[in-house]
C-alpha positions as CSV (number, residue, x, y, z in Angstrom):
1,X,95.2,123.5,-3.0
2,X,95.7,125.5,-5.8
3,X,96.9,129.3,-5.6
4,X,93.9,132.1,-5.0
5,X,93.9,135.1,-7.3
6,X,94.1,137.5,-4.7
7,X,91.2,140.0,-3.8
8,X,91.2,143.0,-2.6
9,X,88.7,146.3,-2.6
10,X,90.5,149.8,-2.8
11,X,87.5,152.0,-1.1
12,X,90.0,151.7,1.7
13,X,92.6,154.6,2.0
14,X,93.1,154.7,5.8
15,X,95.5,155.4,8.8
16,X,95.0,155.9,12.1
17,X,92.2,158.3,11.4
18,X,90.7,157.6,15.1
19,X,94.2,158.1,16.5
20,X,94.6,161.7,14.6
21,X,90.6,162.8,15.0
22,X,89.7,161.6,18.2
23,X,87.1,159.4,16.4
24,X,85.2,162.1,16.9
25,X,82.6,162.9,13.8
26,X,82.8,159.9,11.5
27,X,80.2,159.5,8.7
28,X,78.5,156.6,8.5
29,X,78.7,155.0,5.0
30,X,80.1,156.2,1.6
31,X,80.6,154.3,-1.8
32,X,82.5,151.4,-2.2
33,X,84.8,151.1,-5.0
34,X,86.0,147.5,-5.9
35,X,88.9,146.5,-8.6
36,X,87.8,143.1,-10.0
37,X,88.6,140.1,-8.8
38,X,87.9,136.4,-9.1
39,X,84.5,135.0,-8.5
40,X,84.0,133.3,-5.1
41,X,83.9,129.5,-5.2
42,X,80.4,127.8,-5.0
43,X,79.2,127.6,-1.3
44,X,81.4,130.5,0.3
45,X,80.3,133.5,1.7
46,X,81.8,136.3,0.3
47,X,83.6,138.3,3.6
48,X,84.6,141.9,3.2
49,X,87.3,142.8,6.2
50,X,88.2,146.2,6.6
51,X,91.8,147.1,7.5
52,X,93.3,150.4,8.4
53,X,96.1,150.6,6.8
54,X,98.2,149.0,3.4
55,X,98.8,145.1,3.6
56,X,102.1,144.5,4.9
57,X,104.3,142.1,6.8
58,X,101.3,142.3,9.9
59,X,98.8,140.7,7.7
60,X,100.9,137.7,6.6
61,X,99.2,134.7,7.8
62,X,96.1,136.3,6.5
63,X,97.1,136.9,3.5
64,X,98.7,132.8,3.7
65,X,95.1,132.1,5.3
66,X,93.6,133.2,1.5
67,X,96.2,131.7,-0.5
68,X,96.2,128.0,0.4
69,X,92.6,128.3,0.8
70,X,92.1,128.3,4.7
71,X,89.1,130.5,4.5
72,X,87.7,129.1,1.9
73,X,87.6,125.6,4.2
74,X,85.6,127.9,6.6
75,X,83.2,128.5,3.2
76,X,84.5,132.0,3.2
77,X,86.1,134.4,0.3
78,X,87.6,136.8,2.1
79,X,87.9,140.4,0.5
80,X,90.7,142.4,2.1
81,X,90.0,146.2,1.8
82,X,93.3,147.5,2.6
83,X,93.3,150.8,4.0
84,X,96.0,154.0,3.8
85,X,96.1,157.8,4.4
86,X,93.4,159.7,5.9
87,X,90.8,156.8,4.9
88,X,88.3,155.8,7.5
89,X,87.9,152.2,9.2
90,X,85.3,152.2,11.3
91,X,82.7,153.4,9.0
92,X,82.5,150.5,6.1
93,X,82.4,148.2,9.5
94,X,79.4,149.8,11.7
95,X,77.3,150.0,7.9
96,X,78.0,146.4,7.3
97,X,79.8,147.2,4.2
98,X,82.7,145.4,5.9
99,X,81.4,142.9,8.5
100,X,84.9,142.5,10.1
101,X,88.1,144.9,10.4
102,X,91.6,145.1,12.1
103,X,93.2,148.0,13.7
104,X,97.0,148.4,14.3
105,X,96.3,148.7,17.4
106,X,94.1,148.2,20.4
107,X,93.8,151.4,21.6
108,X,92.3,152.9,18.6
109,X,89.1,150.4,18.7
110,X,89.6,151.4,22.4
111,X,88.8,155.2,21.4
112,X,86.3,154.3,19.2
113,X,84.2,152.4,22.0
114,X,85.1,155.4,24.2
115,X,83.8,158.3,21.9
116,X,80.2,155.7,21.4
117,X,81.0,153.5,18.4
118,X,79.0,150.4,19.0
119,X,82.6,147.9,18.3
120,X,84.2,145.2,20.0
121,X,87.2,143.2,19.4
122,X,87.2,139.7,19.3
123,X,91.1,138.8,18.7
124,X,94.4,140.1,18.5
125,X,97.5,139.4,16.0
126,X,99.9,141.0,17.9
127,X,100.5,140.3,21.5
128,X,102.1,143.6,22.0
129,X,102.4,147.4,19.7
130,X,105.5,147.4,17.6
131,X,105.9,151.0,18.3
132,X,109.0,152.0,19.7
133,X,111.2,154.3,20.6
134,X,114.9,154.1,19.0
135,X,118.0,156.1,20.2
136,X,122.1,155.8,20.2
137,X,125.1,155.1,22.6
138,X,125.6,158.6,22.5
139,X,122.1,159.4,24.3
140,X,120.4,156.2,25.6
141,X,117.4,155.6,26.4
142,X,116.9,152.2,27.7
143,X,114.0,153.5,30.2
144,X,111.0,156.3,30.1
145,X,113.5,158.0,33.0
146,X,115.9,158.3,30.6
147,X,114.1,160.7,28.3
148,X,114.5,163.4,31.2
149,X,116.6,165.7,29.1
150,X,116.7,164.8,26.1
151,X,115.2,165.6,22.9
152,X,112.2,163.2,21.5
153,X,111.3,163.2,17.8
154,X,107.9,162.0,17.4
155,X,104.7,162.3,15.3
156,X,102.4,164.3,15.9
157,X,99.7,162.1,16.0
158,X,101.6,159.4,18.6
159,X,102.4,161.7,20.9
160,X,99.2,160.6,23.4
161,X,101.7,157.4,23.9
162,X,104.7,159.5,24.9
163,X,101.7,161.3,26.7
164,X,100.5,158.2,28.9
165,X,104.4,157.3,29.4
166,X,105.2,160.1,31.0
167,X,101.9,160.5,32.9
168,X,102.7,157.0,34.0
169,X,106.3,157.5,35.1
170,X,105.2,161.0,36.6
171,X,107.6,162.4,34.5
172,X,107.2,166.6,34.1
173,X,107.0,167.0,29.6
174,X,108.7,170.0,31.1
175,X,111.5,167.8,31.1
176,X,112.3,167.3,27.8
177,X,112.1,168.4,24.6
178,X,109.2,167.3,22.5
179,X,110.1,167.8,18.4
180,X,107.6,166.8,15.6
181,X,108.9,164.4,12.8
182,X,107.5,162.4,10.4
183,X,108.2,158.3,9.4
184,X,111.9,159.2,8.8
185,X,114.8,158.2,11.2
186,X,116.6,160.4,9.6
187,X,116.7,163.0,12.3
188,X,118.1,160.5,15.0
189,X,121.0,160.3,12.2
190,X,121.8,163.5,11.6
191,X,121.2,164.3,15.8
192,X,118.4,166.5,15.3
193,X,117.3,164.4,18.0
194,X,118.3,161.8,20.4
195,X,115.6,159.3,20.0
196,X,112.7,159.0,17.2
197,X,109.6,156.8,17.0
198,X,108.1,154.1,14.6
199,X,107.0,150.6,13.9
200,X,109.9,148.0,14.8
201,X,108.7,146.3,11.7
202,X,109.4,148.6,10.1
203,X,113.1,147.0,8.9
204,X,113.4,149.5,5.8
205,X,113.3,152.6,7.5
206,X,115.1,151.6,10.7
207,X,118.4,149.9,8.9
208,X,119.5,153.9,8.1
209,X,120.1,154.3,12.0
210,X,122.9,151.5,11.7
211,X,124.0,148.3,14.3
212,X,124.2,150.3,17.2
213,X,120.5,151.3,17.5
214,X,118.6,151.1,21.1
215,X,115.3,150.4,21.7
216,X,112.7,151.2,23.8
217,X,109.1,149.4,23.1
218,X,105.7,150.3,24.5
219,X,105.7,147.3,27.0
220,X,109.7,148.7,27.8
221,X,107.9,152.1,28.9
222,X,104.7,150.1,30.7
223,X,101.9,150.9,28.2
224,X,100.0,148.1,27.5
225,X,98.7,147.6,24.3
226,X,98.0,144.8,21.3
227,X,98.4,145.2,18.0
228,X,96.7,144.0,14.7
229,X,93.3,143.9,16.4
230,X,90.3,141.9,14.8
231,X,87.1,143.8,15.6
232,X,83.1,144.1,14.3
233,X,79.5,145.9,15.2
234,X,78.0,144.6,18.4
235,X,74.7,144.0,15.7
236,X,77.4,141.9,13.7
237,X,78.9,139.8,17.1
238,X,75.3,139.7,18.2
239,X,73.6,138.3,15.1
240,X,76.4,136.7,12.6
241,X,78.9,135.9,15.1
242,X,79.8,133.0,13.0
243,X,81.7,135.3,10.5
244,X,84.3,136.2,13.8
245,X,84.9,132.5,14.3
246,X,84.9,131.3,10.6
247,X,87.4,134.2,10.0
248,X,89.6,133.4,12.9
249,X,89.6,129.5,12.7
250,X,91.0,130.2,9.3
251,X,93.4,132.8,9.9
252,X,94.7,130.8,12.5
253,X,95.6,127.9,10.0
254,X,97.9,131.1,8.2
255,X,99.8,131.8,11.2
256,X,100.4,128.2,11.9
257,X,101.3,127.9,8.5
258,X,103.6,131.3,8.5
259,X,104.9,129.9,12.1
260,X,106.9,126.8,10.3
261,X,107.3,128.4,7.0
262,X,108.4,131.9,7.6
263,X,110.5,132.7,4.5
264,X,108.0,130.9,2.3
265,X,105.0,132.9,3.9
266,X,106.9,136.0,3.2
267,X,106.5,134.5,-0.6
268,X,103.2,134.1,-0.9
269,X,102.6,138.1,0.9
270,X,104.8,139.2,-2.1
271,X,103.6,137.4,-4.8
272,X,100.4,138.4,-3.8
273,X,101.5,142.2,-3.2
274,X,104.6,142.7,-5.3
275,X,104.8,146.2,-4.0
276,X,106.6,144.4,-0.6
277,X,110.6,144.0,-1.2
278,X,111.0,140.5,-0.8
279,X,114.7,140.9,0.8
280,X,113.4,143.6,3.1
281,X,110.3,141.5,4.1
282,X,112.5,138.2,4.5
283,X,114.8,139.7,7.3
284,X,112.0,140.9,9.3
285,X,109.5,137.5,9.2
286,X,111.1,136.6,12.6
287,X,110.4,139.8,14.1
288,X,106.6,139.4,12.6
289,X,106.4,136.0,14.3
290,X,107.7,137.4,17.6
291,X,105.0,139.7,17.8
292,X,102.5,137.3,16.8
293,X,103.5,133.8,19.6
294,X,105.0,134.4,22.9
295,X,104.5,132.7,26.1
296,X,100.6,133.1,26.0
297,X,99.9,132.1,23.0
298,X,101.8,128.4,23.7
299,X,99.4,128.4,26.4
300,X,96.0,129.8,25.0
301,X,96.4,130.0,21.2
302,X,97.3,132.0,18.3
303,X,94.9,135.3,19.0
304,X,93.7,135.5,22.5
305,X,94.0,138.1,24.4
306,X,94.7,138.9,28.2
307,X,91.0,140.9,29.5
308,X,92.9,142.6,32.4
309,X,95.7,143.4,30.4
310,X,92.8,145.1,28.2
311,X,91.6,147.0,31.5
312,X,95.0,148.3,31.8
313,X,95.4,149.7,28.7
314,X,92.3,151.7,29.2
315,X,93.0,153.1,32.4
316,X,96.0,153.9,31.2
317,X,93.6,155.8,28.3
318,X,91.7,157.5,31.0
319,X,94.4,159.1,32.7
320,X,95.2,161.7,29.7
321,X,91.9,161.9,28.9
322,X,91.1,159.6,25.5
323,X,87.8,158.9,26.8
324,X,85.7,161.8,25.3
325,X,81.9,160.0,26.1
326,X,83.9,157.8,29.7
327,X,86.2,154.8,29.8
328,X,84.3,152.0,28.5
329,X,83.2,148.9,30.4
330,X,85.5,145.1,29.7
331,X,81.8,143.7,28.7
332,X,81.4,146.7,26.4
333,X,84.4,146.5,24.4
334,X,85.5,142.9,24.1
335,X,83.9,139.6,23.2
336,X,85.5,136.6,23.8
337,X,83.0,133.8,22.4
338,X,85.0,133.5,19.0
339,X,88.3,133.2,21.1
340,X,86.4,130.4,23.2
341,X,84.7,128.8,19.5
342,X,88.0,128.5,18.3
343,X,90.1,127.1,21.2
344,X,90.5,123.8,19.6
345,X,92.1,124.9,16.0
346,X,94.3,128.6,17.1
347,X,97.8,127.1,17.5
348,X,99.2,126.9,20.6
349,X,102.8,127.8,19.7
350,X,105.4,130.7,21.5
């Protein structure tokens, strides 16, 4: 196939909005802005997908899934409208501005659902958050026990998963010192603190703390979660459900594709976004994959996701209180018939 022109919509400059407001008060609708791009091949569906933050390593096979033309054998041309700052997700996706988006994470379509946003998701990228928890030898923490003492640099608008941690662990926030900090690692250098926070993909950023770094992941401390979650309206699952699938069966051709090709994937994401650092995006492909195939997904396929793993994660919610309108229902917040559609073509690799 020959290389796509990339397409991409810039009305997107979002962050975990939902995470930082509560989800609370989002408008509905808003303009659209859209750089040019190249016009969709005869017989595709133009698809707009909503993401919630700036293209990056997590959208990969996506991106791979656009470039050798995998959605377009679904008779789609996919959009991206990458996200960034302060910009909202859910909205362009409940208008139909955006049929389909992707959170970084479970939990904030969780909150959304929670707080009365009429979403679901339909599959998952990530089989677990990358968000972690990073210290030294000279303070380790290894365990959510560990903490008790010690001084934890995180940002501010993270700190409901140190929240649920220590809530799960029954551990007293009494016990140690809670600090503010931004994306830098810098203060776990410099031992402002003894353990800061951020994405383990994050390669970049995390290379300043050096060779001896420890870490402590969400599923280390117990909180469920996944990550790079696929979602749309209930109006969009209920009446063009075909998009989900369509999107997924070709998606899943990228990661399959990104699975035996890794440092060549990494290409196409940077010639495609030439913002990325190649070098920087090259050492952390394996660490994409890994969060992408474990054990389940050599069972059930690229995508699927575990429904009482799911339940956990929102009980987990409800016990510090995310749940501003009650916890929402398994049958209200997931749908699984674009998982079930697309059984035959997700690859089953770990």
């Amino acid at each position: 196939m020959t290389k796509r022109k990339l397409s991409l919509d810039t009305s997107a400059l979002d962050r975990r909005t939902l995470l930082k407001a509560g989800v609370a008060g989002l408008a509905m609708g808003g303009a659209v802005l859209s750089m040019p791009r190249a016009g969709r091949t005869a017989g595709t569906q133009d698809l707009n997908v909503k993401l919630d933050w700036l293209m990056s390593n997590g959208q990969v096979g996506d991106v791979v899934a656009l470039q050798k033309g995998f959605f377009e054998d679904q008779g789609l041309n996919v959009i991206f409208n990458p996200g960034g700052p302060n910009a909202q997700t859910v909205p362009p996706v409940i208008s139909g501005q955006a049929p389909l988006g992707q959170f970084s994470g479970s939990g904030q379509a969780m909150i959304a659902r929670g707080n009365g946003i009429p979403l679901k998701i339909f599959g998952a990228g990530y089989r677990t958050g990358p968000f972690s928890f990073y210290s030294l030898p000279r303070a380790p923490i290894r365990k959510p026990a560990d903490m008790i003492g010690k001084r934890i640099g995180i940002q501010p608008t993270a700190r409901f998963v140190l929240d649920i941690i220590l809530v799960q662990h029954k551990i007293d926030p009494a016990s140690l010192e809670i600090i503010n900090i931004g994306w830098d690692m810098t203060p776990l250098v410099t031992g402002q603190v003894d353990a800061v926070t951020g994405w383990v993909t994050n390669t970049k950023a995390l290379s300043i703390i050096g060779p001896d770094r420890i870490d402590m992941s969400q599923i280390d401390a117990g909180l469920r979660s996944y990550s790079n979650v696929y979602f749309a309206s209930d109006e969009t699952l209920a009446q063009h459900g075909d998009l989900a699938q369509k999107y997924l069966s070709g998606a899943a051709k990228g990661w399959e594709w990104t699975y035996h090709n890794r440092e060549a994937a990494v290409d196409v994401l940077c010639d495609a976004y030439p913002n990325l650092d190649r070098e920087i995006e090259k050492e952390t492909i394996d660490t994409v994959v890994g969060l992408s195939f474990d054990e389940a997904t050599k069972t059930n396929g690229w995508g699927w996701f575990d429904t009482g793993k799911v339940q956990e994660q929102m009980d987990q919610y409800e016990s510090v209180g995310k749940f501003e309108k009650g916890k929402p229902t398994i049958e209200e917040f997931v749908d699984l018939s674009a998982l079930e559609a697309t059984k035959a073509v997700r690859p089953k690799l770990g």
